[in-house]
C-alpha positions, 0 to 999 in steps of 0.5 A: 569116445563112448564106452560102456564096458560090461563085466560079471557075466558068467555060469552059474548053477540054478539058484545061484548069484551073479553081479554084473557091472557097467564101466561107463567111459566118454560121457557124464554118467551121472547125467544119464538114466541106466538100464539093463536089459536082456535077450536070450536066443531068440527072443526080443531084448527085454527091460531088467531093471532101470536106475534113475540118475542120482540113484534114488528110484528104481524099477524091475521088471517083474519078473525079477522083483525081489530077486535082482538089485540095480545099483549105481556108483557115480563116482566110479561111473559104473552101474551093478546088477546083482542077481540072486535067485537065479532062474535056467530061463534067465539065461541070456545075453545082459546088456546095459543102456544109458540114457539122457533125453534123445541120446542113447548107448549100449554096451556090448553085452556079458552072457549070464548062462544057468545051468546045472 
């Protein structure tokens, strides 16, 4: 059974940080691209940051360039997304995706609310 299990989110004040996790169960996680994403009420999911599989290249939306670090740990199947800076409007719900050719699987989502 595929999992994608996040953890991390939570509130945080304006300028402050956060690291979210991805446990990834049911699947070869190192054979698979991970991404996060986010949407916030009312808006359309949008790409975060994205990690290739051995974890040697990145990208970032951005918006959150400089500010935000996806990293990957193979060997504990998990994925991070350390979040610096925080920002009001990045308030929303944090999601994140493995992908491997024409397969695709999401997790259920960590809420990351800034607000002072």
């Amino acid at each position: 059974q595929v999992q994608l299990v996040e953890s991390g989110g939570g509130l945080v004040q304006p300028g402050g940080s956060l690291r979210l996790s991805c446990a990834a169960s049911g699947f070869t996680f190192s054979n698979y691209v991970m991404s996060w994403y986010r949407q916030a009420p009312g808006k359309e999911r949008e790409l975060v940051a994205g990690i290739v599989r051995g974890g040697t290249s990145t990208n970032y939306a951005d918006s959150v360039k400089g500010r935000f670090t996806i990293s990957r740990d193979n060997a504990k199947n998990t994925v991070y997304l350390q979040m610096n800076s925080l920002k009001h409007e990045e308030t929303a719900a944090y999601y994140c995706k493995a992908t491997n050719r024409g397969y695709e699987y999401w997790g259920q989502g960590t809420q990351v609310t800034v607000s002072s």
